[in-house]
C-alpha positions in Angstrom: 0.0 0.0 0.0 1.2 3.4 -0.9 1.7 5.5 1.7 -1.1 8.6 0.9 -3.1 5.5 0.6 -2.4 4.4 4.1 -3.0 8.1 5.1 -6.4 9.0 3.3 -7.9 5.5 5.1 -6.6 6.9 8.9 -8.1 10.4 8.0 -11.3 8.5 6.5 -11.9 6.0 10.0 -11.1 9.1 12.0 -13.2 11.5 10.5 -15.8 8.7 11.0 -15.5 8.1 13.9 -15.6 11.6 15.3 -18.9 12.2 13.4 -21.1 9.5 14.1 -20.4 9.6 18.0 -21.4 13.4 19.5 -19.8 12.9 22.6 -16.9 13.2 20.8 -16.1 16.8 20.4 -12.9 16.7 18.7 -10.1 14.3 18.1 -6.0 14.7 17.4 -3.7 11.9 15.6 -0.2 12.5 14.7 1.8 9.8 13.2 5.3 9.9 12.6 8.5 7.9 11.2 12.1 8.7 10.2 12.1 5.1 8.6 8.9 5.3 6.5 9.3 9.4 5.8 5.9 10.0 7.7 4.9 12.9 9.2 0.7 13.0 9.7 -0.6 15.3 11.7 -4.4 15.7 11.8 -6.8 16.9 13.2 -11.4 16.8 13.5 -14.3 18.4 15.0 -14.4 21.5 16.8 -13.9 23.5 20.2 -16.3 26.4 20.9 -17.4 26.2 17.0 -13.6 26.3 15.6 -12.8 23.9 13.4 -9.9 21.8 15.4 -6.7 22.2 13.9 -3.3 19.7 14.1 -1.5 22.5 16.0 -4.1 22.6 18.7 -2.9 22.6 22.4 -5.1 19.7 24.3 -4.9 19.0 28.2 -2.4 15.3 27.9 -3.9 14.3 31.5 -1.8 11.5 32.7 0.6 11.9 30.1 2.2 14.4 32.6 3.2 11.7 34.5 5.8 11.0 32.3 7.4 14.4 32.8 7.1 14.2 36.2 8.7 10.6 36.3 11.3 12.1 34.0 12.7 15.1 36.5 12.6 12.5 38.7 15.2 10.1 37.0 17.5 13.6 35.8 17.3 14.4 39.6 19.0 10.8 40.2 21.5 11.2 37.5 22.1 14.6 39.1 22.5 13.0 42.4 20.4 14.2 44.1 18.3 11.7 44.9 18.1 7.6 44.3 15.2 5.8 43.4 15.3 3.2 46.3 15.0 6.2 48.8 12.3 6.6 51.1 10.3 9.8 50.5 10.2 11.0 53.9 14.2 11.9 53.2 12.2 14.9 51.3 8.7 15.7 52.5 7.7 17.4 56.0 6.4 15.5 58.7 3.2 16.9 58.3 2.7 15.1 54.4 4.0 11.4 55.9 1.9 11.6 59.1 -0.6 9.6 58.9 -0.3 9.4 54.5 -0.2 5.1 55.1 -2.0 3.6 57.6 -2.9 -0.1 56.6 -4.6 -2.1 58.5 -3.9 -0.6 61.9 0.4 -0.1 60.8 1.6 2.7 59.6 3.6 2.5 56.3 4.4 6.1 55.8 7.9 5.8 56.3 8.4 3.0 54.9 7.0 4.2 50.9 10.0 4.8 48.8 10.8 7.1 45.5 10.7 3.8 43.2 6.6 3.0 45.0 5.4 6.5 43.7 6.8 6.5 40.5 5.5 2.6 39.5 2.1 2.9 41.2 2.8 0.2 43.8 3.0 2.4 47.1 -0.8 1.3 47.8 -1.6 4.7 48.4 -5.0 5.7 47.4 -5.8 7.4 44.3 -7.7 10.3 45.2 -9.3 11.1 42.1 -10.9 8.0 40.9 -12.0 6.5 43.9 -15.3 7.4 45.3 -15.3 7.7 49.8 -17.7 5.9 51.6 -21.2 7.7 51.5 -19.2 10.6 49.8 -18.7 12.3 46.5 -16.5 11.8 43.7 -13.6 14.0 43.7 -14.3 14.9 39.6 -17.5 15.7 40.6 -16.3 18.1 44.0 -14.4 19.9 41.0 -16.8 20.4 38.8 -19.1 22.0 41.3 -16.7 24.3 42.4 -15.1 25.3 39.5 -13.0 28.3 40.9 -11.8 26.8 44.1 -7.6 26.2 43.8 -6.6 23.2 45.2 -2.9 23.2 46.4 -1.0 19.4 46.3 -1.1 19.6 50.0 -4.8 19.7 50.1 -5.5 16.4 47.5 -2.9 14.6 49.9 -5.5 15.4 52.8 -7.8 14.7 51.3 -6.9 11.7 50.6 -5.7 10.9 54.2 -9.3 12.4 55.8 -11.5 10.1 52.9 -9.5 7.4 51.5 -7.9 4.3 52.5 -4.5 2.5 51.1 -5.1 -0.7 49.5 -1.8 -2.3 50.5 1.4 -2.4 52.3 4.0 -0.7 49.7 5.2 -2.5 47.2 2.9 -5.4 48.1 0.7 -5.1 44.7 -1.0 -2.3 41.9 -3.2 0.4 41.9 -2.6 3.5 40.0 -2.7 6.7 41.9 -2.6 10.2 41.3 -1.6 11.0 44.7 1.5 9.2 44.5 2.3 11.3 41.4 1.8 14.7 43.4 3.7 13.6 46.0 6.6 13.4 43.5 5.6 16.9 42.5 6.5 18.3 46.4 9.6 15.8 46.2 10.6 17.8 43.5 10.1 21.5 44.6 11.6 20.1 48.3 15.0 19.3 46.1 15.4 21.9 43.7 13.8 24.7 46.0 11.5 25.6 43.1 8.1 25.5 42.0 7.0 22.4 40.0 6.0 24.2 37.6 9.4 26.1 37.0 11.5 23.2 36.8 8.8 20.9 34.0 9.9 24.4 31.9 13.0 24.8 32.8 14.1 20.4 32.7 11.9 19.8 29.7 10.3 22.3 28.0 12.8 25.0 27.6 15.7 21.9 26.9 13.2 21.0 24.1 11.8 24.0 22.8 8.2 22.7 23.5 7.0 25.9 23.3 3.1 25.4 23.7 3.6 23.3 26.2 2.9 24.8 29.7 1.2 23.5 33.4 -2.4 24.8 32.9 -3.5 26.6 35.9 0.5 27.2 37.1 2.7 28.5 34.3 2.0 30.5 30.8 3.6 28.8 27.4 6.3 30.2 25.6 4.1 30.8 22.7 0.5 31.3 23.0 -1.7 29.7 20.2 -4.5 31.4 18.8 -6.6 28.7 19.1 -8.4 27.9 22.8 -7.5 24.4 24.6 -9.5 21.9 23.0 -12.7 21.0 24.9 -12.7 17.5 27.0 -16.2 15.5 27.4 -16.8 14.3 30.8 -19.6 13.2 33.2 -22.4 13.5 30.0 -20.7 17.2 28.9 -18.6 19.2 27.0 -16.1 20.5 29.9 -13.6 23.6 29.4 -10.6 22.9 31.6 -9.1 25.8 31.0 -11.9 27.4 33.1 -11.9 25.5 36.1 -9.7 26.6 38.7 -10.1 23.4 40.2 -8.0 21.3 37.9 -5.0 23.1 39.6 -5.6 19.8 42.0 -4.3 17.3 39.7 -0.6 19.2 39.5 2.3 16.8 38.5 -0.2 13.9 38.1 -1.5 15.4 34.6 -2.2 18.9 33.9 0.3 19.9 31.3 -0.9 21.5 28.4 0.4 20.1 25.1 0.1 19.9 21.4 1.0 16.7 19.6 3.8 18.4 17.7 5.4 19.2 20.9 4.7 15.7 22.6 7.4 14.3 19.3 9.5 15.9 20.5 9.8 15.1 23.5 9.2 11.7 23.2 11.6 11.6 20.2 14.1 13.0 23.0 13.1 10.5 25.2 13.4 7.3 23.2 17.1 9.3 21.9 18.6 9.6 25.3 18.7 13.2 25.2 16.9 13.3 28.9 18.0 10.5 30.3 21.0 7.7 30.2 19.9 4.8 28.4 20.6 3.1 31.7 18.2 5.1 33.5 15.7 4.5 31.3 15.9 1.0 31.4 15.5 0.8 35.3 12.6 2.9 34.6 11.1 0.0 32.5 10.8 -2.0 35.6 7.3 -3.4 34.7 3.9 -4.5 36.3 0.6 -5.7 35.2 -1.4 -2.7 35.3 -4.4 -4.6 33.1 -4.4 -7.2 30.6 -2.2 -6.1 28.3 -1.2 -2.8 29.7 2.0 -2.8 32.0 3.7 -0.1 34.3 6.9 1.1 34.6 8.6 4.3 36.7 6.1 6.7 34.7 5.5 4.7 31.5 3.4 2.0 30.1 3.7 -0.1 28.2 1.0 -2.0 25.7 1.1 -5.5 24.2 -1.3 -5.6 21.9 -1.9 -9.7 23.1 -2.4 -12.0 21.7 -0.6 -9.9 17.9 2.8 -10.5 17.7 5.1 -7.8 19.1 5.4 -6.2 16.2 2.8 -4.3 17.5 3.9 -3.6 20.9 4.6 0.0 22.2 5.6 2.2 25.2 4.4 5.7 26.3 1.7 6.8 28.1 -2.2 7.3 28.6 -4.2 9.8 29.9 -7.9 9.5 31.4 -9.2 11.6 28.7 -8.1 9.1 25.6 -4.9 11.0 25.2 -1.8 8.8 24.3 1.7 9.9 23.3 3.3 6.0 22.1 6.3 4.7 20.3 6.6 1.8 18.4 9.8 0.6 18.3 9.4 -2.7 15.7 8.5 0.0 12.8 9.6 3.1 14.1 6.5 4.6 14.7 5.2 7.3 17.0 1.6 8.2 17.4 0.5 11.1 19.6 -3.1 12.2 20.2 -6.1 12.7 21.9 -10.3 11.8 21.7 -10.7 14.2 24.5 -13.4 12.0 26.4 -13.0 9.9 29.4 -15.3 7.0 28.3 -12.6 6.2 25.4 -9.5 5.6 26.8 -9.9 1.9 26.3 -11.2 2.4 22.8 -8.2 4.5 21.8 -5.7 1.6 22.2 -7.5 -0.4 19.7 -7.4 2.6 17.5 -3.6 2.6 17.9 -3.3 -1.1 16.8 -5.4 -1.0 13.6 -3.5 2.6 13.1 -0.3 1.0 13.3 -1.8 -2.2 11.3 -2.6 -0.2 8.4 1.0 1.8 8.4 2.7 -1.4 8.4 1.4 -2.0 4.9 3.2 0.5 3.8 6.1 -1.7 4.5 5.2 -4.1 1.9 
C-alpha cells in the first residue's frame, strides 16, 4: 500500500468516527517515522465552533506523569536523589503523618521514591475513587469550579477520605496522589516550584514551546486557538476554566500539542533526557491490566495475543490522550479523543493505526 493511501484510510476511519459519535467533540492523531518518511498530523471536529486544527494545544492528563517521572530520574542522575530512597528523606512530617496507615500499621515511612513513580506504594488514588457515602472528587471539582486546590490539600484529602489498598510494594493500583507527592519531592530538592522546573528540565531543553502546566505556568508561545474542549460526566467541559483542575498538578495537567509531545518523546526514546541506563531501570514493569504494564512513569502496551510487532511504550491519559512509540517499525503516534469513556477504545485505535502503516512496508 502506498503510503497517501495508508493516510487518506486513517483520516477516513477518524473523521468517522468523530462524526457519528457526538460525545466526541474533537479528536487529534499524529503519526510519525524517520524510517517510512511519515509525518501526519491531523486533526477533527471543533472546540467552541472552531474547526480543530493539528496544531491545537489539548490537556495530555496523565501523560504528565511521564514528565514528572522524568525530572525524577534527571534528579537521580544529578545526584540528588536515588530511586530506592524513602520519601520522607524529602517531605515534611506533616505530608507522611498519617499518608499510610494499613490495616492498623503505619507504612508512611516506609514508601520509597521507586513506590510513587510505578504505582505500587498502595496509596489511594484520590481522584478516581469514590469515599464511603461521599462524593467523587471529579464531581467536588466540577461543582466548584473556581476553588484552587494546592498538592497539600488532595494529599489530605486523601488521608481524611480514602484508605491504602496495601502495604507498599505489596501489589497495583494506579494513583494520582503518589504522582503529586513526587511533585512536592521535587520542589523540596530543587527549592522551586514544579512548575518552574517541568519548563525549565523539559520544555525550555526542548523548545516545546506550547507546552505549559495549565493553571501554574504561561507557554512560551500562545496559540491562537483555545484548549481543546474535553467530554466528561455527559458534557462538554472547558478545563481551562476550572480553577479546580490546579488539583491534579504533576499527576497530569500539562498543556500540550501533539507536535510538541514528538518531540519530547523523540528525546526520550534518543537519550537526550536521560541515560539509556536510567531508562531501562525505569522499564521495571507491572501488570497494570491485561495487556497494559507499568513502569517508573511509563506504560507499556502489548497488543496480546498480535505479535510484538505491534507492541509500544508511552503513556495514557484518562481523557483518551496517548503519546506511544513503536519501536518494531519506528512509529510514534500522539493524540487525543478528548473524552473519558474512550480511553480503552483509543488503544485499539492505535493497533489497527499501526496495522494499516505497516502495509506500507510491503
Amino acid at each position: 500500500m502506498k503510503r497517501e493511501q495508508a493516510k487518506l484510510m486513517i483520516e477516513n476511519k477518524m473523521r468517522k468516527t468523530v462524526s457519528a459519535n457526538q460525545k466526541l467533540l474533537n479528536a487529534y492523531l499524529l503519526i510519525h517515522s524517520d524510517t517510512l518518511n511519515i509525518h501526519w498530523n491531523m486533526a477533527f471536529g471543533e472546540t467552541d465552533k472552531m474547526p480543530a486544527i493539528p496544531h491545537q494545544p489539548y490537556h495530555t492528563a496523565s501523560i504528565g506523569k511521564t514528565f514528572t517521572a522524568i525530572i525524577i530520574a534527571m534528579l537521580a542522575e544529578e545526584g540528588k536523589l536515588n530511586f530506592s530512597d524513602p520519601i520522607s528523606n524529602y517531605l515534611n512530617e506533616d505530608i507522611i503523618k498519617d499518608l499510610h496507615i494499613h490495616k492498623g500499621k503505619d507504612y508512611s515511612h516506609e514508601i520509597r521514591i521507586e513506590h510513587l513513580l510505578s504505582n505500587t506504594s498502595g496509596l489511594p488514588d484520590y481522584y478516581e475513587l469514590k469515599p464511603k457515602g461521599g462524593k467523587h472528587f471529579l464531581k467536588i471539582l466540577l461543582e466548584d469550579a473556581s476553588r484552587v486546590w494546592t498538592p497539600q490539600e488532595t494529599i489530605e484529602w486523601s488521608k481524611q477520605y480514602l484508605r491504602p489498598r496495601f502495604p507498599p510494594g505489596k501489589g497495583y493500583h494506579y494513583t494520582n496522589t503518589g504522582f503529586n507527592l513526587l511533585g512536592l519531592i521535587i520542589e523540596n530538592i530543587t527549592s522551586k516550584p514544579y512548575q518552574e522546573v517541568l519548563h525549565e528540565y523539559i520544555f525550555k531543553r526542548l523548545n516545546m514551546n506550547e507546552s505549559y502546566l495549565s493553571q501554574f505556568s504561561e507557554p512560551a508561545e500562545k496559540s491562537s486557538h483555545p484548549v481543546a474542549n474535553v467530554y466528561s460526566l455527559d458534557r462538554p467541559i472547558r478545563v481551562e476554566d476550572h480553577r479546580s483542575f490546579s488539583s491534579v498538578y504533576a499527576a497530569g495537567q500539562t498543556v500540550s500539542t501533539s507536535e510538541d509531545l514528538l518531540v519530547f518523546m523523540k528525546a526520550l526514546a534518543g537519550n537526550q533526557l536521560i541515560s539509556q541506563k536510567s531508562f531501562s531501570a525505569m522499564q521495571n514493569w507491572t501488570k497494570m491490566w491485561m495487556g497494559v504494564d507499568y513502569g517508573y512513569g511509563l506504560m507499556r502496551i502489548r497488543m496480546v495475543p498480535f505479535t510484538e510487532k505491534y507492541n509500544v511504550w508511552g503513556h495514557l491519559g484518562s481523557i483518551a490522550s496517548f503519546m506511544l512509540y513503536n519501536p518494531s517499525m519506528d512509529v510514534y503516534i500522539i493524540g487525543n479523543f478528548n473524552n473519558t469513556a474512550y480511553l480503552r477504545k483509543s488503544i485499539g485505535f492505535v493497533y489497527n493505526t499501526l496495522k494499516t502503516v505497516s502495509k506500507t512496508m510491503a
